[in-house]
N, C-alpha and C positions, 0 to 999 in steps of 0.2 A: 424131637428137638424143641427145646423151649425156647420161644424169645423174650426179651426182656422189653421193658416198654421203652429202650431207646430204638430197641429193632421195631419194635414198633409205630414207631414215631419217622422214624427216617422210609420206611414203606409210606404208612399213610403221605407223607412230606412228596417223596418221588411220585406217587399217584394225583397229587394236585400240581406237581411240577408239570408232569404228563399232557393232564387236563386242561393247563393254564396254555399248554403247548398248543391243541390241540383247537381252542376257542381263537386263542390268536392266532395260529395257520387259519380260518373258517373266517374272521375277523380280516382278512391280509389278502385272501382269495377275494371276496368282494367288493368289488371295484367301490369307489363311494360313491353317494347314493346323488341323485339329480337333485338340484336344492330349486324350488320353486317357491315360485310368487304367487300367490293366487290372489286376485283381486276383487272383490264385491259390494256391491249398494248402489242404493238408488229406485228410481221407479219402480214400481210395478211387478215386483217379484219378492218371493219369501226366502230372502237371502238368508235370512238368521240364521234357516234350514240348510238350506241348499250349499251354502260352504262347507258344513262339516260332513254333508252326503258327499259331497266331490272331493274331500279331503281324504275320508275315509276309504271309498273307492278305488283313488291314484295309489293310497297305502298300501291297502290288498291288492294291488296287480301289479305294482313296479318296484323297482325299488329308488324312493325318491324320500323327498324331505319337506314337507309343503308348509311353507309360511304364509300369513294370511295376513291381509289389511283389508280392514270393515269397515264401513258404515251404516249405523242404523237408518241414514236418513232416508226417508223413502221419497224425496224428491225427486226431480230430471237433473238437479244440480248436487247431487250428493258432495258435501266435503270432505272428498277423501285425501287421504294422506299426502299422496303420492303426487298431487295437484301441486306445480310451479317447482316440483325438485327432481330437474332431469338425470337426478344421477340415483335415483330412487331403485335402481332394477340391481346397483352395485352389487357384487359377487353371486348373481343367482344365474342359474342356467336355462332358464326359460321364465316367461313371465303369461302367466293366465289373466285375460283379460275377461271378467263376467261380470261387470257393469252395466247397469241401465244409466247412462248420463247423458241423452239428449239433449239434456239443456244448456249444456258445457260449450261455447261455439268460439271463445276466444283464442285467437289463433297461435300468441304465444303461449297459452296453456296448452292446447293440442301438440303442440310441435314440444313441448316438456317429455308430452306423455310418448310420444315417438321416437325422442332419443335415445333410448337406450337401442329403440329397435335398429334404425340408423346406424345406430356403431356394432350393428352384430348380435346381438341379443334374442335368441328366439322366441317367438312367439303362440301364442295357443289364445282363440276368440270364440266366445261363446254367448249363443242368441241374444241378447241385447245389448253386445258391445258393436253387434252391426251396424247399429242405429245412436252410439255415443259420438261425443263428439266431431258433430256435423255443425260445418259452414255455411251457410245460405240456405236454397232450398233444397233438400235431397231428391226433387225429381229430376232436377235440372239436370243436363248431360254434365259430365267432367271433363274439364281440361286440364290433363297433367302436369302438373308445377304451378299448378294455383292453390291458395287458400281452401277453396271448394273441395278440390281433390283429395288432402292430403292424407285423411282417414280411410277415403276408401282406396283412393290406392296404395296406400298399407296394405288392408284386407285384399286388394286383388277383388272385390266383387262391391259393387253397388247396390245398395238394398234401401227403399225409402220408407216402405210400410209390411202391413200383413192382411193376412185374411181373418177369417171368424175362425174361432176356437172347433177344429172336425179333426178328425186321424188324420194322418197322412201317412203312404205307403212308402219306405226306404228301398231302394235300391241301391246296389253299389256299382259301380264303374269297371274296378279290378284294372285298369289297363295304364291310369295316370299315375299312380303311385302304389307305396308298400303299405299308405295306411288304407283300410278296409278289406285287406287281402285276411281271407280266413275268417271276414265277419260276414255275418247273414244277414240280409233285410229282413224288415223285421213293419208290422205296422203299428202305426203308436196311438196311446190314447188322443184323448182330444188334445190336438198341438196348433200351433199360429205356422203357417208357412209364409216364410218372409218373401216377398218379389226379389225379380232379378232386373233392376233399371239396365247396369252394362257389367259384361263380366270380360276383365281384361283379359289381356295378353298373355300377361304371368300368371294366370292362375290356370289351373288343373283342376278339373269336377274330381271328387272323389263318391259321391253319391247325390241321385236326384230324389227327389221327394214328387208324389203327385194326392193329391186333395179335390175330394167332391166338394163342392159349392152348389147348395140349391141358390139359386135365380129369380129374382121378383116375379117373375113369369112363371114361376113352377117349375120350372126346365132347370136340368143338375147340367153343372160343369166342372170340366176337370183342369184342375189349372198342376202346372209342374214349372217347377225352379231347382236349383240348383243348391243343395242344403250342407253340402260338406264340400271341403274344396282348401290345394293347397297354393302356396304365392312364393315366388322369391323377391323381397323390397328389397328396392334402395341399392346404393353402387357397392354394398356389402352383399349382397343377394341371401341377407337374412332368411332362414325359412320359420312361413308362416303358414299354421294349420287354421280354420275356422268351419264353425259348424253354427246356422241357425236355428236347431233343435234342441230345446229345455229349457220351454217356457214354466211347465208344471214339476212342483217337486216330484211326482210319482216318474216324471219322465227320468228326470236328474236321477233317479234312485235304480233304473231300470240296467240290470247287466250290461244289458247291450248299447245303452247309450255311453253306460264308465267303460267301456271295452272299446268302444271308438273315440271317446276320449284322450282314454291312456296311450292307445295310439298315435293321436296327438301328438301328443306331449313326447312318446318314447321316438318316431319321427322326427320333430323339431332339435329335438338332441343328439340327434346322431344314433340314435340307439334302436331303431328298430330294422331287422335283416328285413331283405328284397320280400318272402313269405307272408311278413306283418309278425313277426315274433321278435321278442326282445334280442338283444344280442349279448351274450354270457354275462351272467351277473345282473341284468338291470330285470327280470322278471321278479315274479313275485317271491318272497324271500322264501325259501325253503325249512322248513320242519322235522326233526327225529322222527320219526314212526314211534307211538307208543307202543311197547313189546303185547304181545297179545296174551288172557287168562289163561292159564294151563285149567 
């Protein structure tokens, strides 16, 4: 039987009819994707880097949408964007806090940068936003519903300083939550392990850290804090994930720290099962299998 090239024309047509069917059923099945904020600049860190490693990261293992707002500045006082416009977090579903802005301590600008959390908005805090926008002096104990307080108790944990650059050994908890369930300790290169001044009420360890320190005396010690840990703030009981590990790019880039991470972040949205596994749709996007050489 011969076709003619209108038979042929309406075959190939029904085969991208098919195909168009088939991208949009695949397209329709996946939930949409978590739209993030991710935040950075400031002190003491090689952010240039370290956002597009943590961008790239959240890409390959969830399925998310990460927007970014940068500054190069490498001050305490970076001028970021997102400074004095508390509606800055608008349509996004989690907001990544990895700022160094120590220098930041005005308190209607702090309380800008908290609104959105305030009204619901999740969170995800990473090593030197522990230590950003602090009121007075961070050793001082906190009293809730003061000026002083109001960063860390956001974060649920108090943290003034660090130690000298040595590894530290991860462990996980397993018992407070579903983030680090199915992750392994792991120990890191040379990292800062931040103090724990007070760790409130609302928070939950999700993994400890411990660090040798040699001693002016020659004598090692081992100091342990509380390095991963989650929070419910405020009369919305927002959930907030926070981790004092990733000081160094190699650390930011290390599997295992974008796998507690993305935990994080897939926690704070609702989206990770009791296990620590995505929950349909929000894992990492899926691929065809290339057919194999005969």
């Amino acid at each position: 039987m011969k076709f003619s090239l209108t038979n042929h024309a309406a075959i190939a047509l029904a085969g991208l009819v098919l195909c168009g069917s088939s991208v949009a059923s695949s397209a329709v099945d996946r939930p949409k994707p978590v739209r993030v904020l991710l935040i950075t600049g400031g002190c003491c860190h090689d952010y240039d880097i370290q956002k597009d490693v943590l961008k790239k990261g959240l890409d390959e293992r969830a399925n998310v949408v990460v927007d970014q707002i940068h500054s190069r500045d490498k001050s305490p006082k970076p001028p970021l964007a997102i400074l004095g416009m508390p509606d800055y977090a608008k349509g996004y579903d989690v907001v990544i806090h990895d700022e160094c802005a120590a220098g930041i301590s005005d308190e209607k600008t702090v309380l800008a940068v908290l609104k959105p959390h305030l009204d619901g908005i999740p969170a995800v805090n990473l090593h030197c936003a522990m230590h950003s926008y602090r009121i007075g002096n961070p050793n001082d104990p906190v009293a809730l519903g003061t000026a002083h307080g109001l960063w860390f108790e956001y974060l649920g944990l108090q943290s003034s300083s660090h130690g000298p650059q040595e590894p530290i050994v991860i462990s996980f908890t397993n018992v407070n939550s579903s983030v680090g369930k199915g992750l392994s300790g792991w120990t890191t290169i040379n990292e800062e392990l931040y103090n724990n001044v007070h760790v409130f009420a609302t928070a939950r360890p999700v993994a400890y850290g411990a660090q040798i320190v040699k001693q002016k005396d020659g004598n090692s010690k081992t100091n342990k804090s509380v390095v991963a840990w989650i929070n419910k703030y405020g009369p919305k009981q927002t959930k907030v994930f926070s981790t004092t590990i990733g000081h160094n790019t190699a650390t930011v880039a290390d599997a295992r720290y974008l796998d507690l991470v993305t935990q994080g972040v897939l926690w704070a949205t609702s989206h990770l099962r009791r296990d620590g596994t995505p929950t349909t749709g929000y894992g990492p996007q899926e691929t065809t299998p290339k057919p194999t050489k005969k």
